[in-house]
VMD Tcl script that builds the backbone (N, CA, C; Angstrom):
set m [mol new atoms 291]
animate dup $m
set s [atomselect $m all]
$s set {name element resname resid chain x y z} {
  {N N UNK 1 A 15.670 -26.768 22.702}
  {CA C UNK 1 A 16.596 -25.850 22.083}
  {C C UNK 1 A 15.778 -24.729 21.461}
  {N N UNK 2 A 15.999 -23.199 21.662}
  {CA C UNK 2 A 15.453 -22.317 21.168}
  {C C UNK 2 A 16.279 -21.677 19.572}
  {N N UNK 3 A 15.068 -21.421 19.085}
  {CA C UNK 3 A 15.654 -20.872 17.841}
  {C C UNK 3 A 16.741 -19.439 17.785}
  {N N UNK 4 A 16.708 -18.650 18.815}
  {CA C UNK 4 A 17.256 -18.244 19.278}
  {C C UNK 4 A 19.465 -18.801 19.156}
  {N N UNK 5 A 19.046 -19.669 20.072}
  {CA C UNK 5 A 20.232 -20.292 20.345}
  {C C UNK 5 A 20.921 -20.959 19.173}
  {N N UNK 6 A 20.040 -20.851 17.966}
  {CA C UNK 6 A 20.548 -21.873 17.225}
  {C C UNK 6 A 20.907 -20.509 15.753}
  {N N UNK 7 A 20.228 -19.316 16.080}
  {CA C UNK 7 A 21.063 -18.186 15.660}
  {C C UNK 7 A 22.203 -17.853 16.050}
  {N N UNK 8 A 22.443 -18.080 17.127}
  {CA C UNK 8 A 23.958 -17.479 17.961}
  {C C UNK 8 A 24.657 -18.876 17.934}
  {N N UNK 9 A 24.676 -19.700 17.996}
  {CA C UNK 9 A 25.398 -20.985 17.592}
  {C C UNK 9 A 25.875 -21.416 16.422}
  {N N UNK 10 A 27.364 -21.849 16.504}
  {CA C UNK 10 A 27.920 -22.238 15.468}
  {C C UNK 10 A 27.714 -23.515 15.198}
  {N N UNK 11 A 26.656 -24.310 14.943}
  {CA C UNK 11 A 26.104 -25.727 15.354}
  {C C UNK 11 A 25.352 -26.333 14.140}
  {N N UNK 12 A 25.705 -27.119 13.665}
  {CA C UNK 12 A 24.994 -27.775 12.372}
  {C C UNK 12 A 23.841 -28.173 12.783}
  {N N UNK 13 A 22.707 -27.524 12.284}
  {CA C UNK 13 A 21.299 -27.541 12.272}
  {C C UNK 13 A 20.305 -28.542 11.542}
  {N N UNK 14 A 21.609 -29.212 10.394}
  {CA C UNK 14 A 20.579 -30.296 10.154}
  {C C UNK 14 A 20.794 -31.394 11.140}
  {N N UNK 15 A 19.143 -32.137 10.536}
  {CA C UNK 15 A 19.554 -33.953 11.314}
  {C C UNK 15 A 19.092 -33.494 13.057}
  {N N UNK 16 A 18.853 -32.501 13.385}
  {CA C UNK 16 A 17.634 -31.831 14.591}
  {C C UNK 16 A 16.770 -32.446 15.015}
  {N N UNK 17 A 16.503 -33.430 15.989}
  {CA C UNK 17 A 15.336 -33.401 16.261}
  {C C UNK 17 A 14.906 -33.289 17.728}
  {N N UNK 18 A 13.256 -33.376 17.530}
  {CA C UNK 18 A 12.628 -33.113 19.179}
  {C C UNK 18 A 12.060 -34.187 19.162}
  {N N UNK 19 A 11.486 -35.195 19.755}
  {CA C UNK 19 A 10.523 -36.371 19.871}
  {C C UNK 19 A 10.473 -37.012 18.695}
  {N N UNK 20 A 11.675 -37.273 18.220}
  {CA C UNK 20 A 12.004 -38.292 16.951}
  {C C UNK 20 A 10.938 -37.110 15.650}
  {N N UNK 21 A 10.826 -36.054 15.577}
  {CA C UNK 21 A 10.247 -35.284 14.636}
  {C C UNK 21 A 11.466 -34.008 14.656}
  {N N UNK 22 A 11.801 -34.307 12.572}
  {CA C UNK 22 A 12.504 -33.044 12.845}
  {C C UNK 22 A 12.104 -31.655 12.968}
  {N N UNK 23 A 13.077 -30.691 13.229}
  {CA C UNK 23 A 12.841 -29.657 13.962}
  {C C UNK 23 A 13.129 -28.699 12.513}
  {N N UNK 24 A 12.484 -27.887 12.124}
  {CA C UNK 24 A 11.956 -26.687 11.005}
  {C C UNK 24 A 12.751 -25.629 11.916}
  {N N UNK 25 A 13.284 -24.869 10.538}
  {CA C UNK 25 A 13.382 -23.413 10.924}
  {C C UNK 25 A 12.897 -22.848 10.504}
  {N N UNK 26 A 12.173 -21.526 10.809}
  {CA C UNK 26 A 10.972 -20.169 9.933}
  {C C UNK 26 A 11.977 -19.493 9.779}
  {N N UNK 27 A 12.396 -19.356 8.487}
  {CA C UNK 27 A 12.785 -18.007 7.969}
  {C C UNK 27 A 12.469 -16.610 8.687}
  {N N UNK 28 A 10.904 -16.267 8.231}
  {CA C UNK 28 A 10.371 -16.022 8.867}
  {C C UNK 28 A 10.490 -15.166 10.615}
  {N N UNK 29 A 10.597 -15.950 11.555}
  {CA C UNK 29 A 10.633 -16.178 12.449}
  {C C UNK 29 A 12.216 -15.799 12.930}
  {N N UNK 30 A 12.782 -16.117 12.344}
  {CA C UNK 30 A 14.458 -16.114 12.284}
  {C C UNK 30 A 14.910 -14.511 12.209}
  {N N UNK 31 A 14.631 -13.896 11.035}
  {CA C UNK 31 A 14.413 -12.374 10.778}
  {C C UNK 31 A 13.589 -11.883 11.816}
  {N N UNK 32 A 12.652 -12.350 12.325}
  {CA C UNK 32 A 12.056 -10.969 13.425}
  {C C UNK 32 A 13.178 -11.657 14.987}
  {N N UNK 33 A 13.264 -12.528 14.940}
  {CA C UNK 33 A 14.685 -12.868 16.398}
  {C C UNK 33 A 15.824 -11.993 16.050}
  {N N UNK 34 A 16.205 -11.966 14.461}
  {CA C UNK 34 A 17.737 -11.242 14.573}
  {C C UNK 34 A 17.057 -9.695 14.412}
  {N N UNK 35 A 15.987 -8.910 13.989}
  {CA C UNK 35 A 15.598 -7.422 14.278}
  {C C UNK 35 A 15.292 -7.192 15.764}
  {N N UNK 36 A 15.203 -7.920 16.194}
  {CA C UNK 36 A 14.683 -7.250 17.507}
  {C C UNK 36 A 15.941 -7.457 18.356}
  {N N UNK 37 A 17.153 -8.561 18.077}
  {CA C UNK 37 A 18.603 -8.320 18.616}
  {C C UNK 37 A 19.198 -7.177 18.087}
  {N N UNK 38 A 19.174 -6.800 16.286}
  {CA C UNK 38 A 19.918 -5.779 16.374}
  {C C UNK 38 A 18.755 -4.340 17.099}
  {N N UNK 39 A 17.481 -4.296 17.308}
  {CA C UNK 39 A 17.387 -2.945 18.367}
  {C C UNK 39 A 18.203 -3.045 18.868}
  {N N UNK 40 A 17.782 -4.361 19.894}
  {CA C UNK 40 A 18.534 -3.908 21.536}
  {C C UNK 40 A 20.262 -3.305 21.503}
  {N N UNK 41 A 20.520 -3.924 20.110}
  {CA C UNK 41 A 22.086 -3.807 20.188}
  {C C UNK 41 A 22.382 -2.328 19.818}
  {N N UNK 42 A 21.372 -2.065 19.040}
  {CA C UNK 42 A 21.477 -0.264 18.522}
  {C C UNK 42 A 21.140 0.410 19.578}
  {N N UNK 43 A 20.275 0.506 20.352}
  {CA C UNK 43 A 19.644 1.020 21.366}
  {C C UNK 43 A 20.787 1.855 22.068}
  {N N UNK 44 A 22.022 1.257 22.589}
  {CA C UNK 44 A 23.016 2.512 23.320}
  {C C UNK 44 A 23.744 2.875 22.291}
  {N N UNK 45 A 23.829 2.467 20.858}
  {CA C UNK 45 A 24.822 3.536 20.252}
  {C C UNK 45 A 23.707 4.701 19.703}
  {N N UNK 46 A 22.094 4.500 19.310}
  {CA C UNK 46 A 21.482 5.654 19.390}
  {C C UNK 46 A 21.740 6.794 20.146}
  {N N UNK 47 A 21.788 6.067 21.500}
  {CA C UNK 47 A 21.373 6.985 22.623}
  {C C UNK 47 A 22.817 8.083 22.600}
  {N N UNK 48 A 23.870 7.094 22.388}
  {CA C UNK 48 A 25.320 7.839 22.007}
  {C C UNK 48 A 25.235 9.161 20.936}
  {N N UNK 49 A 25.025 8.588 19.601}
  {CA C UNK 49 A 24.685 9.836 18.449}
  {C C UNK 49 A 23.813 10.731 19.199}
  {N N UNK 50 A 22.776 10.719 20.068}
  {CA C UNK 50 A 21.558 11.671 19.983}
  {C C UNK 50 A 22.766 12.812 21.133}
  {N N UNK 51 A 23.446 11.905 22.106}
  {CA C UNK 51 A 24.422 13.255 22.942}
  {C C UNK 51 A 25.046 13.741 21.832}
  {N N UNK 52 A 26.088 13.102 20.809}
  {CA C UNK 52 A 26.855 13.760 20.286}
  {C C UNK 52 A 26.136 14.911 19.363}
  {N N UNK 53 A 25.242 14.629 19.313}
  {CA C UNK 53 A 24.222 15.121 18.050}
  {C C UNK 53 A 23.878 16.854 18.986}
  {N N UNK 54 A 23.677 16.347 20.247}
  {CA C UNK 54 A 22.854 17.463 21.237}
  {C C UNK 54 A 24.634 18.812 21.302}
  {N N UNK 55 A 25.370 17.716 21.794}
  {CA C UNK 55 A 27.057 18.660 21.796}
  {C C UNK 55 A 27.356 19.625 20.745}
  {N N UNK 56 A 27.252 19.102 19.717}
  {CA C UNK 56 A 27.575 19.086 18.248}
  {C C UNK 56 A 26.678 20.918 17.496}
  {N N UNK 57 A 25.657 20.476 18.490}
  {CA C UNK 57 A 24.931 21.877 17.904}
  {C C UNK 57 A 25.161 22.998 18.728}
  {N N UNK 58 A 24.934 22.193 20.091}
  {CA C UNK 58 A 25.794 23.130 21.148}
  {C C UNK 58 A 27.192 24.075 20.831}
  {N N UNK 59 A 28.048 23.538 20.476}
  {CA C UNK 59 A 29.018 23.956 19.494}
  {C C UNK 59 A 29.112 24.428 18.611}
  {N N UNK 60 A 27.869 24.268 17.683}
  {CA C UNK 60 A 27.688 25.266 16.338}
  {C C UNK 60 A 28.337 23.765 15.150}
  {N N UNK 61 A 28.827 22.763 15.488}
  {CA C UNK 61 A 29.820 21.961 14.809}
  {C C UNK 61 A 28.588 21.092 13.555}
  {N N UNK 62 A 29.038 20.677 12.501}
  {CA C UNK 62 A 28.478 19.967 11.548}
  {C C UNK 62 A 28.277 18.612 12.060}
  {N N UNK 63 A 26.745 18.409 12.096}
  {CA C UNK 63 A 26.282 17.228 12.445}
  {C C UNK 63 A 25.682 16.121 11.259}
  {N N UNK 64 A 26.759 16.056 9.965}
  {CA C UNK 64 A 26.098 15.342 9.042}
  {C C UNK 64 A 26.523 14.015 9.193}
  {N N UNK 65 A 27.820 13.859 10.035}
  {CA C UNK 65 A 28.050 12.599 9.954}
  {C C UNK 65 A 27.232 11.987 11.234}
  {N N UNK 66 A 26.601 12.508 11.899}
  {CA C UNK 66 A 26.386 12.053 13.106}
  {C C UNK 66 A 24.224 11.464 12.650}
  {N N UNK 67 A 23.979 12.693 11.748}
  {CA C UNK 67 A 22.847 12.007 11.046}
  {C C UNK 67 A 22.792 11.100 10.862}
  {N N UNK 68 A 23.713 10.888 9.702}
  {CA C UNK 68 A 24.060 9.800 8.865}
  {C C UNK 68 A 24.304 8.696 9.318}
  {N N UNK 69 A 25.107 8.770 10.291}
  {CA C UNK 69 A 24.969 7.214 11.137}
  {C C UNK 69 A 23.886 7.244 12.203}
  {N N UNK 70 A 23.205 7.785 12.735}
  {CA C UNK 70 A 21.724 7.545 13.225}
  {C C UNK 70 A 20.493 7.070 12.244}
  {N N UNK 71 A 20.681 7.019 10.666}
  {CA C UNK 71 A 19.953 7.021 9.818}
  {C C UNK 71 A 20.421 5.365 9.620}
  {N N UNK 72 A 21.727 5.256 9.409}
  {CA C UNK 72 A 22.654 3.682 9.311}
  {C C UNK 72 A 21.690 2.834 10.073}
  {N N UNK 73 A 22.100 3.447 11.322}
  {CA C UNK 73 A 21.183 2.495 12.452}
  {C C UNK 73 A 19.577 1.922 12.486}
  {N N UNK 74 A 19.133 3.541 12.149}
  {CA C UNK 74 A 17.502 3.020 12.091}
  {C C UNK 74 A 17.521 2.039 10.804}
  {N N UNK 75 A 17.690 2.380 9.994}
  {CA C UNK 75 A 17.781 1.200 8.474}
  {C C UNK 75 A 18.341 -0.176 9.062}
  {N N UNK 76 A 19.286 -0.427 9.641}
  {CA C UNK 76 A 19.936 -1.742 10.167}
  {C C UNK 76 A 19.076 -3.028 10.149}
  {N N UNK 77 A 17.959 -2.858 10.754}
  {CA C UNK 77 A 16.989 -4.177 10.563}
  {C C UNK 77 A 16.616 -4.464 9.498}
  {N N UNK 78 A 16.416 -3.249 8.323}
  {CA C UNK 78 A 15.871 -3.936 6.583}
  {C C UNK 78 A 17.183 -4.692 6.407}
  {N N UNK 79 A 18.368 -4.903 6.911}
  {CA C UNK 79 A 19.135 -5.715 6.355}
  {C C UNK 79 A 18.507 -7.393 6.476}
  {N N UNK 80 A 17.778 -7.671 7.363}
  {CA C UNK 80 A 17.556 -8.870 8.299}
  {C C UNK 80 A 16.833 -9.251 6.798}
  {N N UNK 81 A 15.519 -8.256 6.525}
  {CA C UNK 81 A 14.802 -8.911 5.752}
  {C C UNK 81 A 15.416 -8.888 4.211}
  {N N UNK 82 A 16.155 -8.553 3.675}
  {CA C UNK 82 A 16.934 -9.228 2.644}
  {C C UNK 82 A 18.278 -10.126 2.815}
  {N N UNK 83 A 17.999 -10.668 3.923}
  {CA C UNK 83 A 18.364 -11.941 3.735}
  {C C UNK 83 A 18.115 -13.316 3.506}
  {N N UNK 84 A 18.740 -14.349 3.376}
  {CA C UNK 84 A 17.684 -15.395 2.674}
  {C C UNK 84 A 18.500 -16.167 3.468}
  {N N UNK 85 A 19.089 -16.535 4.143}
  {CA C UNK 85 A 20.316 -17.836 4.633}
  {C C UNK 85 A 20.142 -17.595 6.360}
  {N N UNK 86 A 20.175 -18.384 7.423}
  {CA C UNK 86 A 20.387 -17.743 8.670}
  {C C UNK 86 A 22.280 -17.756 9.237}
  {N N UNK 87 A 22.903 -18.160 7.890}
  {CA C UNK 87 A 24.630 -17.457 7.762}
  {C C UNK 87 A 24.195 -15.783 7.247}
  {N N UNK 88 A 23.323 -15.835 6.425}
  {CA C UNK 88 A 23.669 -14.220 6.227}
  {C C UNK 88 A 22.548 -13.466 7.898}
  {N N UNK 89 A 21.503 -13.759 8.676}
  {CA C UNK 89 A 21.471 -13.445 9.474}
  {C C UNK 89 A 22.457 -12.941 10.494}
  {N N UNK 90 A 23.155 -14.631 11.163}
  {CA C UNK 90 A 24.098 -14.289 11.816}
  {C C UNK 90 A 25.412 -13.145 11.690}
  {N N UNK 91 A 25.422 -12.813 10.476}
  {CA C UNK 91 A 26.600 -11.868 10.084}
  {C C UNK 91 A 25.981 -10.237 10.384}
  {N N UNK 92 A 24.870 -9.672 10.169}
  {CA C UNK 92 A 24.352 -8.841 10.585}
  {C C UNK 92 A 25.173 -8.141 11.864}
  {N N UNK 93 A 25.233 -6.895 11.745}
  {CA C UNK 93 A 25.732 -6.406 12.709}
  {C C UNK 93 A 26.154 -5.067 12.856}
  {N N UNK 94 A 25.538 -4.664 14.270}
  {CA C UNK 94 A 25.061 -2.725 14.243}
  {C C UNK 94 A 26.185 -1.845 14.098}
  {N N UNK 95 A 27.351 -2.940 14.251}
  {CA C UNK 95 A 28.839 -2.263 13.939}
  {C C UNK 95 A 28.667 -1.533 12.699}
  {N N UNK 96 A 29.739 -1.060 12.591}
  {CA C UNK 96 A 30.037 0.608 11.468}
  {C C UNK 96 A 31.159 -0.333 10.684}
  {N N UNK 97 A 31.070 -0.294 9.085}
  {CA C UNK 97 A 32.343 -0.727 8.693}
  {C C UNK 97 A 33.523 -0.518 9.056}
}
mol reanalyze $m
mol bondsrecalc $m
mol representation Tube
mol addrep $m
C-alpha cells in the first residue's frame, strides 16, 4: 500500500501493517505527496489565468483579479505545510472558495 493511496483514501490507517510490523506515516513525507498533487492540479488553471491574463491586456481590461488568483495558486502548497493532521491534508484544494 502506498502512502499515496492512503492520502486519497477514506480508510482507517490505524492497526496497518506490512510483515506483522506496523506501518508509520511521515508527516513529513505526506506534505511533499499532497504539494506536488496540488502542482499538478494547479498546473492547467495557471496555464488558464496566464491566457486570460494575455486577453485581458489585449483589451486594455483590469487584470487584478486575475493576478490575484495566480498569486492564490502559487501560495497553495504553503497550505500543505501548515498542516498538522493528514484530514487537514486531504482537504487541501486548488479550488477557489
Amino acid at each position: 500500500m502506498s502512502l499515496t493511496f492512503l492520502l486519497t483514501e477514506h480508510s482507517a490507517t490505524l492497526g496497518l501493517t506490512r510483515n506483522n510490523m506496523p506501518i508509520g506515516i511521515s508527516l513529513d513525507k505526506a506534505k511533499d505527496i499532497t504539494k506536488d498533487r496540488l502542482r499538478e492540479e494547479r498546473t492547467p488553471l495557471l496555464q488558464a489565468q496566464d491566457v486570460a491574463f494575455q486577453r485581458a491586456l489585449e483589451q486594455g481590461a483590469d487584470t487584478t483579479a486575475i493576478v490575484a488568483e495566480k498569486q492564490r495558486l502559487r501560495d497553495i502548497t504553503n497550505l500543505a505545510d501548515q498542516a498538522s493532521t493528514l484530514d487537514e491534508l486531504k482537504a487541501i484544494t486548488v479550488q477557489g472558495e
